[in-house]
C-alpha positions in Angstrom: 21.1 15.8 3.6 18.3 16.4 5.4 14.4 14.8 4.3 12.7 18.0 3.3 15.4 18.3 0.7 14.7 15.3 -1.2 10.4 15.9 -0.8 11.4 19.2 -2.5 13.6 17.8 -5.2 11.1 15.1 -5.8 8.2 17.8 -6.2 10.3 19.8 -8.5 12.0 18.0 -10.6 8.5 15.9 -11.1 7.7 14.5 -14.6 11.4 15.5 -15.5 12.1 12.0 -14.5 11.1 8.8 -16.8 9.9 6.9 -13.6 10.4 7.6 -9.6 12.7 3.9 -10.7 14.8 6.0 -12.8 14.8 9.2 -10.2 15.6 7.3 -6.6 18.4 4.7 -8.9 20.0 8.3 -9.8 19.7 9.5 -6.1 21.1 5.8 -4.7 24.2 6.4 -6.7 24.8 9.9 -6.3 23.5 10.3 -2.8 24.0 6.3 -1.2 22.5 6.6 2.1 20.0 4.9 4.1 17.2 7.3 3.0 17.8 6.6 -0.9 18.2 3.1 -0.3 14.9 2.6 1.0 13.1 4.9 -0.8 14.4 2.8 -4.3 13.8 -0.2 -2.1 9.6 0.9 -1.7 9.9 1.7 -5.6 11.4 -1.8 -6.6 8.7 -3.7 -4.3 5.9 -1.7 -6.1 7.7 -2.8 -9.6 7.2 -6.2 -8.2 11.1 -6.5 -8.4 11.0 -8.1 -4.6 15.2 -9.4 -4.5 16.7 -5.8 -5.0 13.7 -4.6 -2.5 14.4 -7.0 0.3 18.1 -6.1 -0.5 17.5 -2.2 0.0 15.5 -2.5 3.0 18.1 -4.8 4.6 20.5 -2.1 4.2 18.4 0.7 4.8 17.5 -1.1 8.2 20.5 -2.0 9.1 22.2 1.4 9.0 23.2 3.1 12.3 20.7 4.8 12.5 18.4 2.7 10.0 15.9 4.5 8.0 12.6 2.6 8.8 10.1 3.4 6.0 7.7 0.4 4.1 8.4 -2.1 7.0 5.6 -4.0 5.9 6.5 -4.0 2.4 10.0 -5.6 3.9 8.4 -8.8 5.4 6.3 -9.5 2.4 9.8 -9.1 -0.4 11.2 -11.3 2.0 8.1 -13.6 1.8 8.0 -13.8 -2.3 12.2 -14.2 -2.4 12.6 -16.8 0.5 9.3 -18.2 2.1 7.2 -18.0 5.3 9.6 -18.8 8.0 12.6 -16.6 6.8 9.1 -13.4 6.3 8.3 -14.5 10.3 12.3 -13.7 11.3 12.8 -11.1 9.2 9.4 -9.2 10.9 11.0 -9.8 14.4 14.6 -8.6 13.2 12.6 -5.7 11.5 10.4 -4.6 15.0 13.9 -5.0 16.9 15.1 -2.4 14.7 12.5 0.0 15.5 9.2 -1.1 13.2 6.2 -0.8 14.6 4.2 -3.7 15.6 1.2 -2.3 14.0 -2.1 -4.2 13.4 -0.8 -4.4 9.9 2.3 -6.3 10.8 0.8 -8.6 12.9 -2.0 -8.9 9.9 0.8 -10.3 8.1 2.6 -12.5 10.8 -0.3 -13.9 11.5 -0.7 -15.4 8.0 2.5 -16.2 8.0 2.0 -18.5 11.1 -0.9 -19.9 9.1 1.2 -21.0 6.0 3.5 -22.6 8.6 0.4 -24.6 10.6 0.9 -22.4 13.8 -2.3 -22.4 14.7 -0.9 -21.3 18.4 0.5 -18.7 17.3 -1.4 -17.3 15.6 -4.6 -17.2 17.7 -2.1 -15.4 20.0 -2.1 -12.6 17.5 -5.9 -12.9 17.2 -6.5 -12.4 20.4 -4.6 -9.4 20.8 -8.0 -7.8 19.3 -5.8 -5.3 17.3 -6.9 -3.0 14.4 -5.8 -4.4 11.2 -6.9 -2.4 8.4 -6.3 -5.0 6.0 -8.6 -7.3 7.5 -5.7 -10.5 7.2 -6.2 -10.8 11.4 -10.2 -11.1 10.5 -9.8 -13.9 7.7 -6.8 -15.5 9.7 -9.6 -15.4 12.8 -12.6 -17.1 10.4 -10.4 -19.8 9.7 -9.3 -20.8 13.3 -12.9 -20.3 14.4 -13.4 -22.7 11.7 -10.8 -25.3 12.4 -12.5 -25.3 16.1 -15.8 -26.3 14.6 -17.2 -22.9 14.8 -19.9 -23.0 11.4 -21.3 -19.2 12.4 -19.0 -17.7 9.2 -22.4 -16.2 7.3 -22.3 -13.6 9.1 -18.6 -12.7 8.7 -18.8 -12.7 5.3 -21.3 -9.9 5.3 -19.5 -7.9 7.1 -17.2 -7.3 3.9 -18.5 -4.4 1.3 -15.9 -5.7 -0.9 -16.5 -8.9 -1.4 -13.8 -9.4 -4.1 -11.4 -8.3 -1.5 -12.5 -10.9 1.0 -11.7 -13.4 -1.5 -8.5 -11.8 -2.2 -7.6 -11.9 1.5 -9.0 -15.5 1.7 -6.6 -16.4 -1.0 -3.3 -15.4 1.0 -3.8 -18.1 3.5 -2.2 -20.6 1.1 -3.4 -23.7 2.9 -6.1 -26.3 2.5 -8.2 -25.4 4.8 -8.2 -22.2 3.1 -9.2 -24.0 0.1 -11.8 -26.2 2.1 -13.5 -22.8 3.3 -13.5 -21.4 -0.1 -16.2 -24.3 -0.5 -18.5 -23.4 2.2 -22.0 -22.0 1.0 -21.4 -18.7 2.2 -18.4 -18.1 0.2 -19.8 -20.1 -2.4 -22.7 -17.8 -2.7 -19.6 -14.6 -3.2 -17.9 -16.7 -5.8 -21.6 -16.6 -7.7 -21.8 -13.2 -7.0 -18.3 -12.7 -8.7 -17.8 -14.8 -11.3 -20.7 -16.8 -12.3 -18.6 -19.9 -13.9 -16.0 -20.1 -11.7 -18.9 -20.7 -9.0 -20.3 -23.2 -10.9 -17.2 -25.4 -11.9 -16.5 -25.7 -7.9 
């Protein structure tokens, strides 16, 4: 069935349903093809409900021809079920299966690297100079410029409108020299601007 037929069922039948959970579970079982199972599988991973998610996209990939939708999404349900280095092979089965190697991806590869202490590697994604628009290749770039002695962070950390997102982003890296950064007086002076107490108590 082709695509346009399930955008127009979904626009119709719209608050008919309880949840899109409820409406893509009904389409799964009455219409199991790559296209539902995906579609449930980007559903699930929004519910936070990561095992069935990396399960759906597995089989929504691996159908001849996959359906290749939420690839991102993908890497990081495999991430929250089963840790860094099973996230890093399931990115490189999911570009060999026709994902894009978007800035985003490598965003997210390149933490991954980080959790795992490639620092190689992930420079190597660094210095591809690619657009990331969720900024992890920028924090995963402070911290190696860091690492290297590099103390000229200020004026990174301005850069960011948002600071709560920086610290959100910051927070991803998962290792101590994340932490250890967290301490430096620029982002100490964000944490103030945050949260008062919390900067205070580090």
């Amino acid at each position: 069935i082709l695509v346009p037929f399930w955008c127009a069922t979904i626009f119709f039948r719209g608050y008919a349903w309880q949840s899109d959970l409820e409406f893509w579970s009904q389409e799964k079982l009455l219409n199991h093809n790559p296209y539902t199972t995906v579609s449930l599988a980007l559903i699930e991973y929004n519910q936070g409900e990561y095992h069935s998610a990396m399960q759906g996209f597995y089989e929504g990939f691996a159908a001849e021809p996959p359906h290749l939708d939420g690839c991102v999404a993908f890497v990081s349900s495999v991430l929250s079920i089963e840790g860094p280095q099973s996230a890093l092979v399931a990115s490189d089965w999911a570009v060999s299966r026709g994902c894009p190697r978007s800035g985003e991806m490598k965003g997210l590869q390149a933490v991954l690297h980080v959790g795992l202490k490639q620092w190689t590697e992930a420079q190597i994604l660094v210095d591809e100079n690619v657009e990331d628009p969720t900024r992890r290749l920028e924090i995963v770039e402070m911290l190696l410029r860091w690492r290297s002695g590099d103390q000229i962070i200020c004026s990174d950390v301005n850069t960011w409108d948002s600071k709560q997102r920086l610290l959100q982003q910051l927070q991803i890296l998962s290792s101590e020299d994340a932490k250890q950064m967290a301490m430096l007086p620029c982002f100490k002076d964000v944490l103030l601007q945050i949260d008062p107490t919390r900067a205070n108590q580090d």
